[in-house]
C-alpha positions as CSV (number, residue, x, y, z in Angstrom):
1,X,136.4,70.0,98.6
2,X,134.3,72.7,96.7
3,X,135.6,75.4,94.3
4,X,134.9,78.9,94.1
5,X,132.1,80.2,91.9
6,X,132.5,83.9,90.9
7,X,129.8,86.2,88.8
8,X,130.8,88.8,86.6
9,X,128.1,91.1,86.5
10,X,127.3,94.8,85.4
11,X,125.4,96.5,83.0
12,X,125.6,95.7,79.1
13,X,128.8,97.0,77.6
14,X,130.9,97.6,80.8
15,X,133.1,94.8,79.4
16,X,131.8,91.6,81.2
17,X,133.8,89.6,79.1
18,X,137.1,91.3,78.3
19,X,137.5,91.5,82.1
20,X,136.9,87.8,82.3
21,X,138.9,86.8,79.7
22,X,142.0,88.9,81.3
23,X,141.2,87.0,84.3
24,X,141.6,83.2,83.1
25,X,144.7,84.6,81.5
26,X,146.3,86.1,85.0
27,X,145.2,83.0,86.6
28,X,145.2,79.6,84.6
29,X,143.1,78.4,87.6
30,X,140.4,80.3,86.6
31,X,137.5,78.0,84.5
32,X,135.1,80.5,82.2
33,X,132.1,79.3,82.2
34,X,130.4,78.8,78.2
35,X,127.1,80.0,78.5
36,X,124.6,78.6,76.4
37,X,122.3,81.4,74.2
38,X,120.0,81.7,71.7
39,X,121.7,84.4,70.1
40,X,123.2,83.7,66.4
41,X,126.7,81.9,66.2
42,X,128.2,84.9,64.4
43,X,127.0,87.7,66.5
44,X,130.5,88.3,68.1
45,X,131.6,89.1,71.8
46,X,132.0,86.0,74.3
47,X,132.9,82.2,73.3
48,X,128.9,81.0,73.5
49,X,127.5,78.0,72.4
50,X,124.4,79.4,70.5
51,X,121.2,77.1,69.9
52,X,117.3,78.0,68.9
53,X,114.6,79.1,70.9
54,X,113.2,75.4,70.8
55,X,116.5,73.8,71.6
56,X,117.0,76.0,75.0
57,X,113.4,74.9,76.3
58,X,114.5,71.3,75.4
59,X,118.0,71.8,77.5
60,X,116.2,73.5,80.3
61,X,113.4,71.0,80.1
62,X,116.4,68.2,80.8
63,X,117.7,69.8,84.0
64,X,120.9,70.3,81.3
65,X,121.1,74.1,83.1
66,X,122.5,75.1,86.9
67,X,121.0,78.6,85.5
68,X,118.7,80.1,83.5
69,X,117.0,83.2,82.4
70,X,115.9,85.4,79.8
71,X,116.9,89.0,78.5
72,X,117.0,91.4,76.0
73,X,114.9,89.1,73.9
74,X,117.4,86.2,74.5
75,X,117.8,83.3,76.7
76,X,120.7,82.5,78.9
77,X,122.1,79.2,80.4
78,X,124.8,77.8,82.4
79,X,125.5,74.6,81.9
80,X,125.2,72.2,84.7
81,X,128.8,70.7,84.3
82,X,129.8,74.3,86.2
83,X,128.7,72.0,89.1
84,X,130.6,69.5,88.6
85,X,133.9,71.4,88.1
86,X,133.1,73.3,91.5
87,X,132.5,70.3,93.1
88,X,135.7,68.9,92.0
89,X,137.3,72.4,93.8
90,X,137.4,74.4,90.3
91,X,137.4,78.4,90.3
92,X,134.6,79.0,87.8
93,X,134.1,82.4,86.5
94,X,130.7,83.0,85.0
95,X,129.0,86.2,83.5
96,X,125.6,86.4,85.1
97,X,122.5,88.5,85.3
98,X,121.8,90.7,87.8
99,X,118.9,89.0,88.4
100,X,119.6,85.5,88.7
101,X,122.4,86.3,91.6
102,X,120.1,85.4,94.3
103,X,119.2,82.1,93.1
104,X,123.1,81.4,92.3
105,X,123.9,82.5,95.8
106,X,121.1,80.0,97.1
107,X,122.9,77.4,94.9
108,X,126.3,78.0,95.9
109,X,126.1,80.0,99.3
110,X,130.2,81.0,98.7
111,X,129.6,83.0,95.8
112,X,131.2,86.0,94.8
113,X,130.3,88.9,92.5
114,X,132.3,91.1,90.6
115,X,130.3,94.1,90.2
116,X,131.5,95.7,87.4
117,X,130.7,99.5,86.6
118,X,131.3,102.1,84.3
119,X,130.1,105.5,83.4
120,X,127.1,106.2,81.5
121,X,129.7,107.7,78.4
122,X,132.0,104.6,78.5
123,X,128.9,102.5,77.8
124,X,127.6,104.2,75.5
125,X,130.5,104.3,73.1
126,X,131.3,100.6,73.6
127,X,127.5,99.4,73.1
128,X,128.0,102.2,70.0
129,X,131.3,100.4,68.7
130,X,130.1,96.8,68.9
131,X,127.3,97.1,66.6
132,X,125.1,94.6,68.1
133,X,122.1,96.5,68.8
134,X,120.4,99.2,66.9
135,X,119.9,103.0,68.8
136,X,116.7,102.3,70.5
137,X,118.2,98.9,72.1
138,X,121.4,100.7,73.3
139,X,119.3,103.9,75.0
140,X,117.5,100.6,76.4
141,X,120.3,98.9,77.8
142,X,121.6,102.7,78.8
143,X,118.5,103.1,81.1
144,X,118.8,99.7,83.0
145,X,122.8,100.5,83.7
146,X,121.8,102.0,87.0
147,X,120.0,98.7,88.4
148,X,121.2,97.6,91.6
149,X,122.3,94.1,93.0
150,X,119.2,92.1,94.8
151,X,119.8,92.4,98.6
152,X,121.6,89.8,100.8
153,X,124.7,88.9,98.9
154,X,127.2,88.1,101.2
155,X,130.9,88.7,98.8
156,X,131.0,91.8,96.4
157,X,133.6,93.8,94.7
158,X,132.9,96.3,93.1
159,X,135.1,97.4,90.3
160,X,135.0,100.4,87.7
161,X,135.4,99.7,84.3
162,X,135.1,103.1,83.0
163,X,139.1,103.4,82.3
164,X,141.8,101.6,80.9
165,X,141.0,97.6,80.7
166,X,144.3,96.5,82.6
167,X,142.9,98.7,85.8
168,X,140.1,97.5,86.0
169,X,141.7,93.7,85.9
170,X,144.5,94.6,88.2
171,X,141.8,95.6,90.5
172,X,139.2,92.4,89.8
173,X,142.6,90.5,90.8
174,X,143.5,92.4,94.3
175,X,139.6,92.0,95.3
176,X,139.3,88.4,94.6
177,X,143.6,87.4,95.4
178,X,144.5,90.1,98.2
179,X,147.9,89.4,99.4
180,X,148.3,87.4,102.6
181,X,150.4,88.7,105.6
């Protein structure tokens, strides 16, 4: 038996993790991934297990990641015990980059993205209102938001984001749970 593995992806501040969090509490099923970063503990936004610079190359090193990758001046991982929970028929839901979909696909040939969108406006303001980054970094992360998905990915949804939270998680949950007849 082998679980479901679905990405969350989209451009900085389109709300990655508020959709995700929405979703694990719609369906207890749902497993949220902990990513691993080398970002500081107290920088806010998603439940994230931070460590150094040095400490990620010594995890990665160790085979301790089914993912990795590096952006925005940080480093990313997922934990290889995501593996084990899909292999034990678990519906993990992890936020990924854009452009490590292709190598998770190769992983786990079932996956599914969540595509999340959002006007440029929306974006802004959030990026704006979570104080993370200074105004350089968010014009930055403004000018990748139109980035595409890597060709060849076989399950996508896209959802907009742009509105009200509970739509865009009303409409995650019809693309991922449609109703059987």
């Amino acid at each position: 038996m082998t679980g479901r593995l679905i990405a969350v992806v989209g451009p900085s501040g389109v709300g990655k993790d508020s959709v995700m969090a929405r979703l694990a509490e719609a369906r207890p099923d749902i497993v949220l991934a902990r990513r691993v970063i080398t970002r500081a503990a107290d920088a806010g936004g998603e439940n994230f297990t931070p460590v150094s610079v040095a400490a990620f190359d010594r995890m990665r090193e160790a085979g301790d990641f089914m993912l990795c990758w590096g952006a925005h001046g940080l480093f990313y991982g997922v934990p290889r015990s995501c593996l084990d929970c899909l292999r034990q028929g678990a519906t993990v839901l992890v936020n990924l980059s854009r452009g490590v979909l292709a190598e998770a696909q190769a992983q786990w040939p079932e996956l599914e993205v969540i595509h999340l969108t959002a006007t440029p406006a929306a974006l802004a303001r959030r990026l704006h209102a979570r104080g993370r980054e200074t105004a350089d970094d968010v014009q930055r992360r403004l000018s990748r938001a139109a980035e595409g998905l890597p060709p060849g990915l076989h399950r996508v949804h896209v959802i907009d984001n742009s509105g009200a939270l509970d739509m865009a998680v009303a409409a995650a949950l019809a693309a991922l749970y449609p109703a059987r007849v």
